[in-house]
Every structure is written in structure tokens, then in C-alpha cells.
Backbone as CSV, one residue per row, in Angstrom:
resi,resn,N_x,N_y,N_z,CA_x,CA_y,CA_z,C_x,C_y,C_z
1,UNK,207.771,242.436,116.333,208.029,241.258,117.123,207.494,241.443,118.532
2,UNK,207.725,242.706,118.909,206.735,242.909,120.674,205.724,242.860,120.632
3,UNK,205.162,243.172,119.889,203.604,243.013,119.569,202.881,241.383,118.937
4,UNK,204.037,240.758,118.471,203.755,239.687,118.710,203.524,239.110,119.880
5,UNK,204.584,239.088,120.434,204.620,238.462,121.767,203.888,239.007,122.713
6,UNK,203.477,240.461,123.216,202.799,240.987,124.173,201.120,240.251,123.151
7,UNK,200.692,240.066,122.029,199.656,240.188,121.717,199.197,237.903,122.719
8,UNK,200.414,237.504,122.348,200.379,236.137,122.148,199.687,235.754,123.356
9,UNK,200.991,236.506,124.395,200.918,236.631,125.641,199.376,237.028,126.795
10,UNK,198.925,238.156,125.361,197.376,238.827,126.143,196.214,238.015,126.298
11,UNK,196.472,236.929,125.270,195.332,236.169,125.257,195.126,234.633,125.863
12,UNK,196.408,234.461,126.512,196.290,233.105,127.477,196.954,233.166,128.836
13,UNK,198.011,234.909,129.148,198.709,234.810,130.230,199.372,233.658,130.592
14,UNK,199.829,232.821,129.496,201.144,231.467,129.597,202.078,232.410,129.169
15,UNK,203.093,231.967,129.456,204.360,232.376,128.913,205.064,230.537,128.066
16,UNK,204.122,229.604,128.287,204.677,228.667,127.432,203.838,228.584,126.105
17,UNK,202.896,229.651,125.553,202.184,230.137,124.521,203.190,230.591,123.719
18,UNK,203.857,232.034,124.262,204.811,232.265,123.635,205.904,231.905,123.277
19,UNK,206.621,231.187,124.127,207.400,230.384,124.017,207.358,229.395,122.789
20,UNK,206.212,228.696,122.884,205.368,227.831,121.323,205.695,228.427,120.099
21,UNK,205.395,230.002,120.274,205.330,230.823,119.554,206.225,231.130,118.601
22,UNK,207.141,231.202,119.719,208.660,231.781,119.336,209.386,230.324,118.510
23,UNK,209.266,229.229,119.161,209.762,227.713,118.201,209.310,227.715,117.220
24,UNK,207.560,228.074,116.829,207.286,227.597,115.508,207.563,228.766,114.527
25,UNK,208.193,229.759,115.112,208.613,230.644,114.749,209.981,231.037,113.366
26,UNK,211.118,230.035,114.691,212.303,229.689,114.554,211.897,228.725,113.148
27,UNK,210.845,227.426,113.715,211.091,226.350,112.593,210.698,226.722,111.383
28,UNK,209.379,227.849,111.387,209.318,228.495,110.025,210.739,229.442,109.243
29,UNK,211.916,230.056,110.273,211.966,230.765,109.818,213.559,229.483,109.159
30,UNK,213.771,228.415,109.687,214.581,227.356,109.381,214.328,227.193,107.753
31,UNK,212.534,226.682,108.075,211.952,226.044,107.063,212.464,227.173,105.346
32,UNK,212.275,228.151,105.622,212.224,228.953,104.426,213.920,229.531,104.095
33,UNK,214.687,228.973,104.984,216.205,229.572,104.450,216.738,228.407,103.840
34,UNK,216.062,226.877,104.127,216.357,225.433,103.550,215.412,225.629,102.031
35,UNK,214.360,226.169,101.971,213.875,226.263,100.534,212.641,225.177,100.695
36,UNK,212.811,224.589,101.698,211.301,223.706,102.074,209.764,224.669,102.000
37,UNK,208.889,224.644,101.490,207.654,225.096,101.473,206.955,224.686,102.573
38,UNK,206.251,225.764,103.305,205.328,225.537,104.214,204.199,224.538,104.190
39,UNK,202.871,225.266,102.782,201.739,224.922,102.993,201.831,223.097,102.689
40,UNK,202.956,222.515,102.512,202.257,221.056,102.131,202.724,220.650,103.545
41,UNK,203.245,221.049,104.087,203.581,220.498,105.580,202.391,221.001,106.413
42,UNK,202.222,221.826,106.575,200.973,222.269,107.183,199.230,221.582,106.761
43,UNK,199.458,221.497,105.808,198.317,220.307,104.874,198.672,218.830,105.681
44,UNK,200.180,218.547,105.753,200.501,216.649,106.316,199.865,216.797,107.500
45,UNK,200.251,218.011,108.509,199.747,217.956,109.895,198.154,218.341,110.374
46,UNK,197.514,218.891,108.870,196.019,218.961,109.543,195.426,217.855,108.737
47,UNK,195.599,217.469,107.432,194.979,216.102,107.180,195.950,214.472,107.125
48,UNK,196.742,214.447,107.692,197.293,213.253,108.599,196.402,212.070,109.299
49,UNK,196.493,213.012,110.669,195.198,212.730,111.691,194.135,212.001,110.894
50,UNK,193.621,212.659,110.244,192.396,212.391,109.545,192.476,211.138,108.709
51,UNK,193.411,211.314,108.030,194.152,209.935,107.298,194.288,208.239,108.006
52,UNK,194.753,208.554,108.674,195.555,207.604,109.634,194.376,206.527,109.991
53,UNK,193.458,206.732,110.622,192.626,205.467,110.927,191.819,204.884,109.716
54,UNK,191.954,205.243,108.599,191.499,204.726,107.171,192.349,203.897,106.621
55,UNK,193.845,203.991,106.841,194.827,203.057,106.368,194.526,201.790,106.521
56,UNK,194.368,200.737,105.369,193.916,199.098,105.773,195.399,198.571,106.507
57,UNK,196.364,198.953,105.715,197.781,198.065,106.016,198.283,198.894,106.330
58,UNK,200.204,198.723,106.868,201.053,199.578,107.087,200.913,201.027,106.520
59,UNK,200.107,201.943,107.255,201.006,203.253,106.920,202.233,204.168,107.194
């Protein structure tokens, strides 16, 4: 875990990097004690975006 954070930390000198870090951290570690699966959520949030201005009607 220090080596997370000192590594996170080395490469932008934010401390709100890590911080990021540490939430999506938490929400993964939420995500997997609820039994929710990662990769299709991670799939909604990179092809979403992409989705979205193709919709004719209400999406």
C-alpha cells in the first residue's frame, strides 16, 4: 500500500492523485464485498461517452 501511494504520488506531486486513488480504491474494494463485478462497469464508463451522442431518442 506505501508503494502505492509514494509510487502515485511520484508521478504528478498532487496529493489529490492520491487521494483519487485511495476513493477508487475504497469503491473497488465496496464493489467486490457487494458481489458487483468490475469489468462491465468499467466497459459503461469507457464506452458510454462514446454511446451517448448516437442515441436518436431518450437515452
Amino acid at each position: 500500500m506505501v508503494f502505492c501511494i509514494v509510487g502515485t504520488y511520484a508521478t504528478t506531486n498532487n496529493v489529490l492523485t492520491v487521494v483519487q486513488m485511495l476513493v477508487f480504491g475504497v469503491i473497488g474494494l465496496v464493489l467486490r464485498r457487494v458481489g458487483i463485478p468490475a469489468g462491465p462497469i468499467v466497459l459503461g464508463f469507457l464506452l458510454g461517452p462514446s454511446r451517448r451522442p448516437t442515441c436518436a431518442g431518450p437515452c
